[in-house]
C-alpha positions in Angstrom: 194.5 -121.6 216.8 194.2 -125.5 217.0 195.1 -127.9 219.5 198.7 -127.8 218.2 199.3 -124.6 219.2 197.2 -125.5 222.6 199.7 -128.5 223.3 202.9 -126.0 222.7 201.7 -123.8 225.0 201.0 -126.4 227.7 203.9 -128.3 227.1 206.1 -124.8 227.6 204.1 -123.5 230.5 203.8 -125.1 234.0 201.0 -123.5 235.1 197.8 -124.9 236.2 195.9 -122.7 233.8 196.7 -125.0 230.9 192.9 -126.8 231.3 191.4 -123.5 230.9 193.3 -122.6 228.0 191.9 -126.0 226.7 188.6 -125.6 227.5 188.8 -122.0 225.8 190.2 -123.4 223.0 187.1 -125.8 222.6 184.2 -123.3 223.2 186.0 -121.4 220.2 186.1 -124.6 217.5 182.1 -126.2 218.6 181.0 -122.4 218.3 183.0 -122.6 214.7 181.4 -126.0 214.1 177.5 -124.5 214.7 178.9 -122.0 211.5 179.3 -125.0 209.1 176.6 -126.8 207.0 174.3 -129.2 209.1 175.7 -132.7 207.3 179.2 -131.3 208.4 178.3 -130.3 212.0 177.8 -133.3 213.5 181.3 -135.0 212.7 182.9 -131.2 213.7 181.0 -131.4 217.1 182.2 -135.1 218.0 185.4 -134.0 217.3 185.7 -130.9 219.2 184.1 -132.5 222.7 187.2 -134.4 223.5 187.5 -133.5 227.1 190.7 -132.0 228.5 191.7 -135.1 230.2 191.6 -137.4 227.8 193.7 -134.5 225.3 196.0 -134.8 228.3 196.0 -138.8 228.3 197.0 -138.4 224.2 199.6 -135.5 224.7 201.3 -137.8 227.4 201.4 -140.9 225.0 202.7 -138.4 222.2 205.7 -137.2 224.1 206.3 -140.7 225.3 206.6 -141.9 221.9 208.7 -139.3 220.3 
């Protein structure tokens, strides 16, 4: 699953479980990250640590724009 599928979920539930679900979500991809080649794991790694709050901040300014 990616954070797509992460932001459904959170945008259909109401329940305060949705930062769990989140952090969940990114134990799974830096544990995938640590499974690619070393040059590649770096930029995977800065990826995947975006915290949940600033994924919230970026949801909230994608459903304001659309």
């Amino acid at each position: 699953m990616n954070y797509l599928a992460v932001s459904i979920i959170c945008i259909l539930s109401t329940l305060p479980g949705c930062r769990s679900l989140y952090e969940g979500f990114k134990a799974v991809r830096t544990e995938e990250c640590y499974r690619l080649p070393y040059p590649d794991q770096e930029e995977c790694l800065r990826q995947a640590d975006v915290g949940y709050d600033e994924y919230e901040k970026d949801r909230e300014g994608a459903r304001r724009r659309s």
